[in-house]
N, C-alpha and C positions, 0 to 999 in steps of 0.2 A: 148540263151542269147540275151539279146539287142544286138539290133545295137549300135554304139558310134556316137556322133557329133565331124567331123573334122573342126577345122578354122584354114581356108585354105587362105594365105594372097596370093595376087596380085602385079604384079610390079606397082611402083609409074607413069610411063608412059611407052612410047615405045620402053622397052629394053628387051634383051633374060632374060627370067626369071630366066634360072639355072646360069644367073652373078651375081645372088643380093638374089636367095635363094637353100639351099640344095637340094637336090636329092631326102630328104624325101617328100619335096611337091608333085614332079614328082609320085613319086612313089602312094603317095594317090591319086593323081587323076587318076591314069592309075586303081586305082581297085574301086575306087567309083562312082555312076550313077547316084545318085540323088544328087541334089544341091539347095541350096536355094541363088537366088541371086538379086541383085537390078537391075540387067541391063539384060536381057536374052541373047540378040547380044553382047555384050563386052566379057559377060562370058562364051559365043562359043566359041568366037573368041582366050580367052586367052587359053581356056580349048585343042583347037587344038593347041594352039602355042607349049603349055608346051609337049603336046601327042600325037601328028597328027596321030598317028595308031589308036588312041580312035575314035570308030564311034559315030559320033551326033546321029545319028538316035536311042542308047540307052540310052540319058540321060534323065533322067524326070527333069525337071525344076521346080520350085517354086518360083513365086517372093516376094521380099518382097520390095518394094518400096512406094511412096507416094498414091499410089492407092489399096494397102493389108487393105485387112479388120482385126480386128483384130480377130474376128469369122473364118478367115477363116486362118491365121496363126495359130491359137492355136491346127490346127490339122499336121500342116507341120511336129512335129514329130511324129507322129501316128506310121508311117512306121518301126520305131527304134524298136518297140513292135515286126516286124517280123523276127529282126534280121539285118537289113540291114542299114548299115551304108548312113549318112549324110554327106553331104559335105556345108560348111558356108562359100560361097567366096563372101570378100571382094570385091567393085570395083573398088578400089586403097588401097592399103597398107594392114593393117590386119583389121580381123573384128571385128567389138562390141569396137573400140576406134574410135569417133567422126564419127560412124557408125551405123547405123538403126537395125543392126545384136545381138546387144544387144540385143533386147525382145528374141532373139530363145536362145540365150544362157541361160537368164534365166530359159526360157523354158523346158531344158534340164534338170537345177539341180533341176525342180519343178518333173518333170518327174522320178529323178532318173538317169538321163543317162547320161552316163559318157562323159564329155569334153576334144576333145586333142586338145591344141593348136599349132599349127607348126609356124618354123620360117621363119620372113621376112622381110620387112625393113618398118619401121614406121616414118612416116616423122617426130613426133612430137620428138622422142626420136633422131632421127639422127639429128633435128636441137637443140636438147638442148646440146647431147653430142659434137656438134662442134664449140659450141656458147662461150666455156670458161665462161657460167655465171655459176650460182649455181646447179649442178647436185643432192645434198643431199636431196634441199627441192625445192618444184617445184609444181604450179599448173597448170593444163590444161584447159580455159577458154571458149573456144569454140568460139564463133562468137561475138563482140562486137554489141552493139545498130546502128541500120542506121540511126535511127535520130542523125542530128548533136550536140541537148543539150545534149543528152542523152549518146552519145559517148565519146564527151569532157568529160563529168562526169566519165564515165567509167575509161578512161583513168588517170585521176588521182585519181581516186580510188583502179587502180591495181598498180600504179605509188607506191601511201599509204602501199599498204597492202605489196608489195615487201620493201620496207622499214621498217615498222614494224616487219614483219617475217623474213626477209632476205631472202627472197622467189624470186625463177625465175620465172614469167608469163609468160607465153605462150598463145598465141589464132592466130586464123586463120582469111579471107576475103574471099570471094567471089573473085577470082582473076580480074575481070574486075574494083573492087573495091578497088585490091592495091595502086593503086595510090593516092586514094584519104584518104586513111589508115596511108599510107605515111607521107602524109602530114597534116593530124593529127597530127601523132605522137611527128612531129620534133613540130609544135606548140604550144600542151599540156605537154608536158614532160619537166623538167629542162633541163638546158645542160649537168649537170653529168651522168645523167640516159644513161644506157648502153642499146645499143636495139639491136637484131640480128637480121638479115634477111636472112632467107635460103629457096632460092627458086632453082624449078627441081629438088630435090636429087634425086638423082641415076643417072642423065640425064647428057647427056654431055652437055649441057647447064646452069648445077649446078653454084652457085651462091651463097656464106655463109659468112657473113659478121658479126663482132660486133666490133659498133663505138660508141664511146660518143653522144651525141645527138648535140652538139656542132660540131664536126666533122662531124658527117651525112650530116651537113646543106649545105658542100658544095659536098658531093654525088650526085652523080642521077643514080640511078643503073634502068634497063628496069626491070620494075614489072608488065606490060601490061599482064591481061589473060592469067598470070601463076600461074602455084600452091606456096604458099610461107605460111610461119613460119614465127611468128614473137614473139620474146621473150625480156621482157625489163628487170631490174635490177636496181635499184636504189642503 
């Protein structure tokens, strides 16, 4: 039989892992060895957190980050042909959502081989469910423009399109870049426009906020190179 590809989610930062995910994570990484991951040292690092009896010395690595070739990931699931399972970790939250892990998943169902995905906390879904905006309909936007024209456009473009659809946008920063995302937003946005900010989930420095954008203005919440969510609603 194939091997299966496991995605295999990560905590969101510096917390015990079995706080924020099941036993079945633990469990798949104590019987899996090979891994495909973006960071090699992070995904030691968790790999011992979560299983500290697990010897490094047997895992095979793969990385897939800004320097994979795409010739040479197309073979990362060769192995599955001998039976032996994959492991897909994430290096925050789960894989293949605003995550590079995507191409191996594809991967997989080109191959035939079966994907399990296991549970765990997902920033984008933990800040929508906590935001009180619209959970039914809801887009995920990814990274806005860093040119300034190009931004401001943005921004009242998703501003539009949640008014049109009744749609909750969601998109993420570069956290060194919240601040100045920030203060975009309260400038491009009406006053009614509703915007959440949820930044650290899982962390005890967690921080999840939705104010009018009129309200906001007299906010200042620290968003200095942290991870953070940002979802508006018109």
């Amino acid at each position: 039989m194939k091997g299966k590809l496991y995605l295999i989610p990560t905590t969101l930062g510096n917390t015990e892992p079995l706080e924020v995910m099941p036993i079945s994570v633990k469990k798949v990484i104590e019987e899996v060895d090979v891994f495909i991951v973006e960071n090699e040292k992070s995904a030691r690092r968790f790999i011992k957190k979560i299983t500290s009896r697990k010897e490094q010395s047997s895992l095979k690595i793969m990385l897939l980050d800004k320097y994979a070739e795409d010739i040479e990931t197309s073979t990362y699931l060769d192995i599955c042909n001998e039976g032996v399972n994959v492991g897909l970790l994430s290096e925050a939250g789960v894989p293949a959502v605003a995550d590079p892990g995507a191409v191996i998943v594809k991967l997989a169902h080109e191959k035939n081989i079966q994907v399990i995905p296991l549970v765990g906390p997902s920033s984008i879904l933990m800040a929508l469910m906590s935001s009180g905006l619209n959970g039914q309909n809801f887009a995920f936007n990814g990274y806005l423009p860093i040119d300034k024209s190009d931004r401001k456009r943005a921004i009242k473009d998703l501003e539009r399109l949640s008014k049109d659809r009744n749609q909750s946008q969601i998109f993420i920063e570069t956290p060194y870049r919240n601040e100045k995302m920030f203060t975009d937003l309260k400038a491009g946005l009406t006053p009614n426009t509703q915007l959440c900010i949820a930044v650290d989930l899982t962390l005890s420095s967690e921080y999840i906020k939705t104010l009018s954008i009129k309200d906001w203005k007299s906010e200042n919440p620290d968003l200095h190179k942290k991870p953070a969510i940002f979802i508006i609603q018109k």
